[in-house]
matplotlib code that plots the C-alpha trace (Angstrom):
import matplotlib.pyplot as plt

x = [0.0, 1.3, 2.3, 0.4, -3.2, -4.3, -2.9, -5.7, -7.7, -8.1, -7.5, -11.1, -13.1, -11.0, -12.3, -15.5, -15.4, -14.3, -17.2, -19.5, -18.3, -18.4, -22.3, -22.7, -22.0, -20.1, -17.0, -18.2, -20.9, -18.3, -16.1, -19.1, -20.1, -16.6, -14.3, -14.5, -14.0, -11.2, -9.5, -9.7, -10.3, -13.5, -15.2, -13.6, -9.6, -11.7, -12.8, -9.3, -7.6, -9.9, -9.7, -5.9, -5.6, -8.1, -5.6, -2.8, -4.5, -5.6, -9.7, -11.7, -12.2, -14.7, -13.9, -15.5, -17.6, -18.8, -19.8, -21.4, -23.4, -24.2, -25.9, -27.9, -29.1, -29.9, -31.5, -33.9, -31.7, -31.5, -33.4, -32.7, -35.7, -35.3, -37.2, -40.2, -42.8, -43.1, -39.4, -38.0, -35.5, -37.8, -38.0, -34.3, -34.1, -36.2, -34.8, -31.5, -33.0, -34.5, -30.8, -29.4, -31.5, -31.0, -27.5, -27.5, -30.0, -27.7, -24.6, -26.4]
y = [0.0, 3.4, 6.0, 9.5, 10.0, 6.8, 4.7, 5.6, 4.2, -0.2, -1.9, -3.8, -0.4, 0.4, -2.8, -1.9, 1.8, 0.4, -2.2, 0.4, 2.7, 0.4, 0.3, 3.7, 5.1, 8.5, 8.5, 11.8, 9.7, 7.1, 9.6, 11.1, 8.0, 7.2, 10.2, 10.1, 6.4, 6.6, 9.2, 12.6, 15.7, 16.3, 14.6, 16.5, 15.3, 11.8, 12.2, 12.9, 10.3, 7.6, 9.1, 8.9, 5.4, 3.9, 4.9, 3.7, 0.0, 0.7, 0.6, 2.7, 5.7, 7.6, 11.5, 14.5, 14.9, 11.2, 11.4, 14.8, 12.9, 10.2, 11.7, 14.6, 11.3, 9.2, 12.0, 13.3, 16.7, 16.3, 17.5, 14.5, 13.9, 10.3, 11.3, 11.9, 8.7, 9.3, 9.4, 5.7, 5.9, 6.0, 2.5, 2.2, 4.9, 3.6, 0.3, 2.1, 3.9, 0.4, -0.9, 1.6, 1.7, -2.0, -1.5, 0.7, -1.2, -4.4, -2.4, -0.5]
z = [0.0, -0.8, 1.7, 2.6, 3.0, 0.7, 4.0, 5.9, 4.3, 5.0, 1.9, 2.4, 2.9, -0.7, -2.7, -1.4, -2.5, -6.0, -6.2, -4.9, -7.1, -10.4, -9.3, -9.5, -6.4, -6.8, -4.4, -3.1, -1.4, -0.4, 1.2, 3.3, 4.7, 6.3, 6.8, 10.1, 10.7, 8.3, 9.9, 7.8, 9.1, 6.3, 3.9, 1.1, 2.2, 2.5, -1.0, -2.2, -0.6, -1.7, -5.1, -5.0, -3.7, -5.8, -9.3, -7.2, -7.3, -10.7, -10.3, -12.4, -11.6, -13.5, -14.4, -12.9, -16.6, -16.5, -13.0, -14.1, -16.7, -14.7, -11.5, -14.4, -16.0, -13.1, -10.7, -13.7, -13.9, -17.5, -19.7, -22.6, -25.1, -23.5, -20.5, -22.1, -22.3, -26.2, -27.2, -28.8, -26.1, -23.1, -22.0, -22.0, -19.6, -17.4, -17.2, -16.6, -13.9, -12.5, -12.5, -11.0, -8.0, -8.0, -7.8, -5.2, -3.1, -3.1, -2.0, 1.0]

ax = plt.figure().add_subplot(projection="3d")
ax.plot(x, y, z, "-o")
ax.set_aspect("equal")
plt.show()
């Protein structure tokens, strides 16, 4: 395990951050739920750390833009013809949305 800030973080809380975030979860939501058991003096020095040591073990880590996307899609922030009942892409959506709630209701 590397040095620095990434070491406070236990390697088995960092494979599950990395499955949880595979599944969707954003690592900003990650980080919030165990700064403090982790050791960092906020949520945002928890978010950087587990953002750092996840590209030291090489798991994907999606960029600020794709996590963008992601969360404008999945909360309904976006305003994409797909969210509207008549558009061709409309059932897609929602079974992505079904997924993703799925996802997220495994990994809780």
């Amino acid at each position: 395990m590397p040095r620095g800030a990434e070491y406070l973080i236990p390697l088995a809380d960092l494979l599950d951050a990395a499955e949880k975030h595979e599944r969707g979860w954003s690592l900003r939501s990650i980080a919030r739920l165990h700064w403090k058991r982790w050791g960092y003096a906020s949520d945002k020095s928890a978010l950087e750390g587990l953002r750092r040591a996840l590209r030291v073990i090489d798991a994907p880590v999606r960029d600020r833009l794709a996590a963008t996307r992601l969360a404008s899609t999945m909360h309904g922030n976006s305003a994409r013809a797909a969210h509207q009942p008549g558009h061709p892409d409309h059932a897609r959506f929602l079974a992505h949305r079904a997924m993703v709630r799925r996802n997220k209701q495994a990994g809780s």
